[in-house]
C-alpha positions in Angstrom: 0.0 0.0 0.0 2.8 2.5 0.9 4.6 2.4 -2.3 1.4 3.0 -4.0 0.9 6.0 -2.4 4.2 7.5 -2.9 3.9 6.6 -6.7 0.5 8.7 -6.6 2.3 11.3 -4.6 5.3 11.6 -7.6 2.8 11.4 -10.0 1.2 14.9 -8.5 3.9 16.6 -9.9 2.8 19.5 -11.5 3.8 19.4 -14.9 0.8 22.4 -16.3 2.5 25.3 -17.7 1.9 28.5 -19.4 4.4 28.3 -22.9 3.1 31.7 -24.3 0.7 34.1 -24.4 -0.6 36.8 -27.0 -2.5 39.9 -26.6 -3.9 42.6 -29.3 -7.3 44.5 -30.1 -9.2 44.7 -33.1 -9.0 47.3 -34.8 -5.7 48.0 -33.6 -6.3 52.0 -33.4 -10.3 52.1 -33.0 -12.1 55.8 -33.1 -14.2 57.0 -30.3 -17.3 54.8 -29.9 -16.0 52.5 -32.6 -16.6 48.4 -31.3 -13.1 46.9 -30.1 -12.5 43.3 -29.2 -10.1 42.3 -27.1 -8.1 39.4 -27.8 -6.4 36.8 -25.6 -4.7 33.8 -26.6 -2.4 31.8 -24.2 -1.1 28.2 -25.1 -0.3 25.9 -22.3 0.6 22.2 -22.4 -2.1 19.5 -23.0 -4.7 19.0 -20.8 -4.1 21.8 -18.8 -7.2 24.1 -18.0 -7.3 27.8 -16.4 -9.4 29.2 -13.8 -9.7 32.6 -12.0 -8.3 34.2 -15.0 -8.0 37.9 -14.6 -6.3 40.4 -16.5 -4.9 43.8 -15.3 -3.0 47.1 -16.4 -5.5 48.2 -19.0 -7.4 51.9 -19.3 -9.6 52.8 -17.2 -13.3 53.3 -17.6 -13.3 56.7 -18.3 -11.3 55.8 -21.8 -12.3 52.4 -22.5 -15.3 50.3 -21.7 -15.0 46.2 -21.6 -17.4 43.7 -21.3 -17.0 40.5 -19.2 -14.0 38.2 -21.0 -15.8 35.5 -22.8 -13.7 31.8 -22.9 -14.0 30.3 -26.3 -13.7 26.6 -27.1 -10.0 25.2 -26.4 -8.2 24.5 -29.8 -5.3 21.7 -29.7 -2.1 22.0 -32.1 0.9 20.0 -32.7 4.5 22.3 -32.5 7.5 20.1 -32.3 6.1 16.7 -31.9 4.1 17.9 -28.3 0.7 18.7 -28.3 -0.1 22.0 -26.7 -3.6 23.9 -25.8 -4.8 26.8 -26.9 -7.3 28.8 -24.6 -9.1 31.8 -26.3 -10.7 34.3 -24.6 -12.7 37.2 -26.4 -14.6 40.7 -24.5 -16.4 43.5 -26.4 -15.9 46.8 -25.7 -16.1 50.8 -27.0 -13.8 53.7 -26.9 -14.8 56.1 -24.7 -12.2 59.2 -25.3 -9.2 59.6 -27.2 -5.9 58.3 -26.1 -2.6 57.4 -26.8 -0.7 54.8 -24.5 1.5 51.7 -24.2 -0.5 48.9 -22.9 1.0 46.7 -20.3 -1.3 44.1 -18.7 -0.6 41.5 -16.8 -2.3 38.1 -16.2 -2.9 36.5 -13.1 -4.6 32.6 -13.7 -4.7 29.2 -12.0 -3.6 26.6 -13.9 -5.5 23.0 -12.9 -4.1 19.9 -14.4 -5.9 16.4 -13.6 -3.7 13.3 -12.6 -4.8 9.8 -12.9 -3.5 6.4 -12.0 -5.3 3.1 -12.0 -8.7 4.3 -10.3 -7.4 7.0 -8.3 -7.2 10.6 -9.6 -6.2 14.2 -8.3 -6.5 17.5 -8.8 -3.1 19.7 -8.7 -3.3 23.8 -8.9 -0.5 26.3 -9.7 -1.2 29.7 -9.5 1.0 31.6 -12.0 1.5 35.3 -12.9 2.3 36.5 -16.3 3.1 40.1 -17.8 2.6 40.3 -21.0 4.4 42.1 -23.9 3.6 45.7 -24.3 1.3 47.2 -27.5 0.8 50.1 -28.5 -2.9 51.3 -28.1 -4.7 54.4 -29.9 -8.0 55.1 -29.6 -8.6 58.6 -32.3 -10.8 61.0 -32.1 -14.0 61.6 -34.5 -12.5 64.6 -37.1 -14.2 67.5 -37.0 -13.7 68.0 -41.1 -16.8 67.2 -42.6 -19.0 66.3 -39.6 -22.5 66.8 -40.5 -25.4 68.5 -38.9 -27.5 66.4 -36.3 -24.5 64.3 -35.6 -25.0 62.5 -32.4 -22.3 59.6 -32.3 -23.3 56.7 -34.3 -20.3 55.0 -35.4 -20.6 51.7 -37.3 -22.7 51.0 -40.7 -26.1 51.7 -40.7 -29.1 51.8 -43.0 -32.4 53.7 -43.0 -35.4 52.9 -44.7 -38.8 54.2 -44.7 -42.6 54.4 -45.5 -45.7 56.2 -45.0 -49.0 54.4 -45.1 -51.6 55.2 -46.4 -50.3 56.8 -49.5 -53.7 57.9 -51.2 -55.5 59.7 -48.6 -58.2 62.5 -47.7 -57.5 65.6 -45.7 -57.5 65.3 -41.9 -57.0 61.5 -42.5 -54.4 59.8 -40.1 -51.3 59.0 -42.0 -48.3 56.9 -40.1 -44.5 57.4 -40.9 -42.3 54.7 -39.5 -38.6 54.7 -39.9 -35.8 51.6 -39.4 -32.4 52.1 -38.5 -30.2 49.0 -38.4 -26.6 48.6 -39.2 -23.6 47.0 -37.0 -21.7 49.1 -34.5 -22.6 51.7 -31.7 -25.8 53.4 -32.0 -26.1 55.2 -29.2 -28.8 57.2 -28.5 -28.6 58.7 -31.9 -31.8 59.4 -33.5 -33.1 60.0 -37.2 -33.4 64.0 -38.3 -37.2 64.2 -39.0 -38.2 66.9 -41.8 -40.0 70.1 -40.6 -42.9 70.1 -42.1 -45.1 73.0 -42.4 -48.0 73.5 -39.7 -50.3 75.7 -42.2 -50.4 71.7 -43.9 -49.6 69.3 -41.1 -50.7 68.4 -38.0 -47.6 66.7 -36.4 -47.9 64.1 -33.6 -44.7 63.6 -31.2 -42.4 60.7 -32.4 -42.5 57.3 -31.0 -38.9 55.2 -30.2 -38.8 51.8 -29.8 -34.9 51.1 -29.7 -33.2 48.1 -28.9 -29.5 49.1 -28.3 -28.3 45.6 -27.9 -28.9 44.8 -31.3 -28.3 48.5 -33.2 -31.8 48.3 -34.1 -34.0 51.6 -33.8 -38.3 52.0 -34.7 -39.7 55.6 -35.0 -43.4 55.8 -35.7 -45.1 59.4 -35.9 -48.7 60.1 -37.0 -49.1 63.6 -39.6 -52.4 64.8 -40.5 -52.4 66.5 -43.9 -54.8 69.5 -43.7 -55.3 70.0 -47.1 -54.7 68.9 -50.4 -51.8 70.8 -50.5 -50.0 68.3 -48.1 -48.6 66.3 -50.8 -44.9 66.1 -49.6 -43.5 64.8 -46.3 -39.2 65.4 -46.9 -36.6 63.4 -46.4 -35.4 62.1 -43.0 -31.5 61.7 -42.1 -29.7 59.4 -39.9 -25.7 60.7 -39.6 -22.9 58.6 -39.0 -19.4 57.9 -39.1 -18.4 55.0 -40.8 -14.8 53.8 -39.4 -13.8 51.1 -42.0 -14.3 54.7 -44.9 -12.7 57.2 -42.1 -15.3 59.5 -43.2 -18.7 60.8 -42.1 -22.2 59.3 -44.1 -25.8 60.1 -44.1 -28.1 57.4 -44.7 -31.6 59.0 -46.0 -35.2 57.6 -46.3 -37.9 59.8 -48.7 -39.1 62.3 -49.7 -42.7 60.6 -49.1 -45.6 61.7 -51.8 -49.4 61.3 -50.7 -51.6 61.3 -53.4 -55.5 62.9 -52.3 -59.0 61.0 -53.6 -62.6 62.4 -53.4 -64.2 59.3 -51.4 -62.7 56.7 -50.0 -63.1 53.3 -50.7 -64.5 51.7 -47.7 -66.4 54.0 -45.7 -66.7 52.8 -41.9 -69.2 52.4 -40.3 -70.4 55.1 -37.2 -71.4 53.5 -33.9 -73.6 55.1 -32.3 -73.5 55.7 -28.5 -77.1 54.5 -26.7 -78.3 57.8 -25.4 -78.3 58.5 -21.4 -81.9 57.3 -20.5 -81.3 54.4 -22.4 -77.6 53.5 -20.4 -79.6 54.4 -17.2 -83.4 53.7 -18.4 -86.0 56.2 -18.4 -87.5 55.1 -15.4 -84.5 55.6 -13.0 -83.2 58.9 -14.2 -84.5 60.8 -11.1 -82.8 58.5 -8.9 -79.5 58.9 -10.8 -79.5 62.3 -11.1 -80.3 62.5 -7.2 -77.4 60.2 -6.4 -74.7 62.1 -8.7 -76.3 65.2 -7.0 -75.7 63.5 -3.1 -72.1 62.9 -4.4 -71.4 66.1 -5.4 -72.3 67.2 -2.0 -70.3 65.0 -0.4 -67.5 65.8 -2.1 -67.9 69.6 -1.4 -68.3 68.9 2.4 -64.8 67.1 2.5 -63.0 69.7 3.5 -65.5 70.8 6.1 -65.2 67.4 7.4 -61.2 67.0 7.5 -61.1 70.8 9.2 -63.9 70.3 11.7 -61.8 66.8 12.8 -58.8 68.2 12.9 -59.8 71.1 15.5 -61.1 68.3 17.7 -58.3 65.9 17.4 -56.0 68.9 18.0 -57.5 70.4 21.0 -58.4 67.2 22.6 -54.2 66.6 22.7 -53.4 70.6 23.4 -55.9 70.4 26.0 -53.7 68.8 29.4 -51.2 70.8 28.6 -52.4 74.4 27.8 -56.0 74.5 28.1 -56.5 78.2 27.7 -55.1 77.5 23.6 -56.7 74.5 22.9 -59.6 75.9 21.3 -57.6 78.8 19.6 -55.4 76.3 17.9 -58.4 74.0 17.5 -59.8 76.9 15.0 -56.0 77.6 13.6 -56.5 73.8 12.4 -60.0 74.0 11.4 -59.7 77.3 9.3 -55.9 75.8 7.7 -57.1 72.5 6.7 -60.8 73.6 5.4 -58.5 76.3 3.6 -56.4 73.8 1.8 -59.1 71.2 1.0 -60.8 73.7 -0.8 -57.8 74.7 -2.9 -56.6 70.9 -3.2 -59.9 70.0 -4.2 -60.3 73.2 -7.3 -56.7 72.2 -8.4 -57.7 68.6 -8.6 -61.0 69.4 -10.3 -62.0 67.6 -13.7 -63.5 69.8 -16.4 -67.0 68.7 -18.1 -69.3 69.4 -21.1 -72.7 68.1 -21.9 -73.2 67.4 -25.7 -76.3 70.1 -26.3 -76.7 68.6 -29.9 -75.5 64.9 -31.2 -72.2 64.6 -32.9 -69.7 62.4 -34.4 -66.2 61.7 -32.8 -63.4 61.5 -35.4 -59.9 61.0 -35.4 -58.9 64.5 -36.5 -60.3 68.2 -36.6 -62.5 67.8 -39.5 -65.3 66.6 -41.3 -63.6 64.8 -43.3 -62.4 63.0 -40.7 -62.8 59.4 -40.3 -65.8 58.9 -37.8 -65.5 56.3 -34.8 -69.1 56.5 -33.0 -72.2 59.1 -32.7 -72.3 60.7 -29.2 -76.0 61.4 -28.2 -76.9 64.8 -26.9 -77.2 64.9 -23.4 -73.7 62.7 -22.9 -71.4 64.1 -20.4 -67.6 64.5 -21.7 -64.9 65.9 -20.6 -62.4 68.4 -23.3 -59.0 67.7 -23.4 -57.6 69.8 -26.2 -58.9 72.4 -28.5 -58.4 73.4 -32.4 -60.2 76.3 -34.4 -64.2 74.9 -34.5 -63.1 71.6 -32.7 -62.9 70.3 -29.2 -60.9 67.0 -28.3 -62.7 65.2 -25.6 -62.6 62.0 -23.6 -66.2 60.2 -24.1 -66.2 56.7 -22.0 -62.6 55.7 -22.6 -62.5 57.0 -25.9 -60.7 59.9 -27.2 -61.4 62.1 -30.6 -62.6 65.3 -32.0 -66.1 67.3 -31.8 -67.1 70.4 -33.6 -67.1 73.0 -30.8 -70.5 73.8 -31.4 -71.9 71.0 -30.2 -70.3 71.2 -26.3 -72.1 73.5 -23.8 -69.2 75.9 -21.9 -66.9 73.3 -19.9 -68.2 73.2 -15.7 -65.8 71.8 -12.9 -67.1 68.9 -11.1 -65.2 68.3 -8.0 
């Protein structure tokens, strides 16, 4: 038994080491917020594997930004009749500023190296430290020559395309631009350059983003509403870049967009129409409904009464033991501050209505040749949000459009 455990103690011998290593970036003198991968290749005899690799002496994050370093599948090779392994590691990272330096890093790793002998085996685990050869590292700055207007740091290749839909359309209609950026690279939060378009013509909707930085791909959508018929252009949109393969600045472009105007439309929907308020309620409750909005209402008003009046009490009951003569003073202090600020809480907080005096159909844009959605009864309470010359935007049980501004009675607060 003892000699075969000194056999299995010889045979622990460590005989893992580190024969070279290689380090380099690609491309080897990147622009700001140009991609760089890092590149780490160290060959060590067969069957040896590494753990706790870390690697030091390289910028900081206020010049270079790395991701986590990735191991890539071990490679074997044959070099002088031994076999050797080959570990490859990979992280991706961007310049951050410009800079000029010698890199010196050094590696720190464990190398772990399995021994076997009949059906015993063992682990064995060498730390080692390695400094590596120094490279010469240059990250260049964007040029100013040439840099175009609405820059905002894309570097990489990128496309844009575009569309508008529809294309054949009637004034006040809704018409939808989307735009897609993709391309390799860093994005960023760069944005297409929408046109200006004129607001005599258009009605312009803000821009919606849906960007997904991870993978350099970018979704604007924005809503137009041609006024007239002389809407018939929407320009060209811009996305600027700097392309670092070219060393020169580009602007992909999307457009100009044409609508085309008809008479009728081909498919005319079809208005709901809202059931009137007697009907939602039925005729034969209305009093009773009326009466309870009108007992609300009340309530609501006598709030702040309420909170002031219990706050006098609650604060003279606990003045009270200790300064009797000033309980009720401050008592009425409380009342007259909280039924004070109630009041103005509950006028700041107070939602604007309108009755419908006449029947009227919501559309989607100030206009009658807007597309209609439903038919709001007279009668119907609403409340505006937004106006336009003749038109009122209102909010109508969930749903939101445009009525002529003759049809609201003058807006009321309800508390």
């Amino acid at each position: 038994m003892l000699p075969l455990l000194l056999a299995l103690a010889c045979g622990t011998a460590s005989a893992a080491e580190i024969l070279a290593a290689r380090f380099y970036t690609e491309p080897r003198q990147p622009f700001v917020n140009q991609i760089v991968t890092l590149h780490l290749e160290i060959e060590t005899t067969h069957g040896c594997q590494l753990q706790d690799l870390s690697i030091s002496g390289l910028p900081g994050d206020t010049h270079l930004s790395l991701g986590t370093l990735t191991a890539l599948p071990v490679q074997s090779r044959t070099q002088d009749g031994a076999t050797i392994a080959v570990h490859h590691y990979r992280s991706t990272g961007r310049g951050l500023a410009p800079m000029q330096t010698m890199l010196s890093p050094e590696l720190t790793v464990k190398l772990v190296e399995r021994h076997t002998m009949g059906f015993f085996s063992s682990w064995t685990t060498v730390p080692r430290a390695l400094r590596l050869t120094q490279t010469p590292f240059t990250i260049r700055p964007l040029p100013e020559t040439g840099k175009p207007e609405g820059f905002a740091g894309a570097v990489g290749q990128f496309t844009l395309r575009g569309s508008v839909t529809p294309e054949v359309v009637m004034p006040q209609d809704l018409v939808t631009m989307t735009l897609n950026v993709n391309g390799t690279g860093f994005l960023g939060e760069a944005s297409p350059l929408l046109p200006a378009l004129p607001p005599d013509t258009f009605k312009c909707y803000p821009a919606a983003e849906d960007r997904l930085a991870a993978e350099n791909r970018l979704t604007i959508s924005q809503v137009v509403i041609p006024l007239s018929t002389q809407a018939v252009h929407i320009g060209a949109v811009r996305f600027p870049y700097f392309d670092p393969e070219a060393g020169t600045y580009r602007t992909a472009t999307a457009g100009p967009f044409a609508l085309s105007f008809t008479l009728r439309r081909s498919e005319e929907p079809t208005v709901r129409r809202l059931p009137a308020p007697d009907e939602r309620r039925g005729a034969g409750s209305a009093t009773v409904f009326d009466l309870e909005e009108s007992r609300k209402r009340e309530l609501r008003r006598l709030l702040p009464y309420a909170a002031g009046l219990l706050a006098a009490l609650l604060g003279a009951a606990a003045l009270r033991p200790y300064r009797p003569r000033w309980a009720w003073a401050a008592g009425l202090l409380l009342c007259v501050s909280v039924t004070t600020g109630g009041n103005v809480w509950m006028r700041k907080h107070a939602t604007a209505t309108s009755v419908m005096r006449v029947a009227a159909v919501l559309r989607v844009a100030p206009g009658v040749a807007a597309r209609g959605e439903m038919e709001i009864p007279a009668d119907t309470v609403v409340q505006p949000l937004e106006e336009a010359p003749e038109w009122v935007r209102i909010e109508v049980h969930g749903r939101r459009g445009w009525v002529p501004r003759a049809a609201l009675s003058r807006p009321r607060t309800t508390p």
